[in-house]
Steps between C-alpha positions, in 0.01 A plus 500: 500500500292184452497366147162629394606842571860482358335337147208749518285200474140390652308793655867717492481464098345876460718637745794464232796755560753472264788645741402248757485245248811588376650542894376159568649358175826622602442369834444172361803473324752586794328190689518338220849525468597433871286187535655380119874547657416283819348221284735518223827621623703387172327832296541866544135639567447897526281758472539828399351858490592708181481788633218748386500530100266790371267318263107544446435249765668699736369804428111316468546349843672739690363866271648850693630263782776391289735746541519317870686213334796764320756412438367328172699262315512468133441144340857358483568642901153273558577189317923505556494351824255224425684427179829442749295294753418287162892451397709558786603152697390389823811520682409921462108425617346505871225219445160660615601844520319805358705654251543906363758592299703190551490511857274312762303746651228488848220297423355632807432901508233528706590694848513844589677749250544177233705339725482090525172406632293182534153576358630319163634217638315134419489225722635137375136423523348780271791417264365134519138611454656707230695215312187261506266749352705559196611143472076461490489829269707341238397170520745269716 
């Protein structure tokens, strides 16, 4: 989406939805993480999905439709894998995947019956637009 809309900023500021934020977010960060391994091939960049963790988040954001998201992890099944991303060494990492249980996983699930689809997919120019709006977010 454009900017305003992904930030929930401007006139989109009282439409906040913490799932899409949160969707978005995570969105953000597997971009981030392809465009980071092109322009800095010497580091391992990744992101990851935990996998679903029942906490009161969860269960605030997502209430009876929870139980869609079973099987539920406990903490250490959630935080393992990113603790291995952390510590293992590159030679074991695919730069700019999308990691689950220390596996690269479809970035992409977004055709019929969860299959690979292309509704997720970013252009190099909406990564660009992307890049230079945080770069002006935080200052650089």
């Amino acid at each position: 989406p454009e900017w305003e809309v992904a930030a929930s900023s401007g006139k989109y500021e009282s439409d906040y939805n913490g799932n899409i934020a949160y969707s978005y977010a995570k969105r953000g960060q597997v971009l981030l993480a392809e465009r980071f391994t092109k322009d800095y091939p010497e580091v391992a960049f990744v992101s990851t999905h935990p996998g679903w963790v029942r906490t009161a988040a969860v269960d605030g954001a997502y209430g009876d439709n929870a139980k869609y998201l079973e099987p539920f992890r406990n903490l250490w099944e959630g935080s393992e894998g990113i603790a291995w991303l952390t510590a293992t060494p590159k030679k074991n990492l695919e730069s700019g995947a999308f990691y689950l249980d220390r596996s690269p996983q479809r970035k992409h699930i977004a055709g019929l019956f969860m299959t690979d689809g292309s509704f997720t997919k970013n252009s190099e120019k909406e990564v660009d637009v992307m890049m230079k709006k945080l770069e002006e977010c935080v200052g650089v």
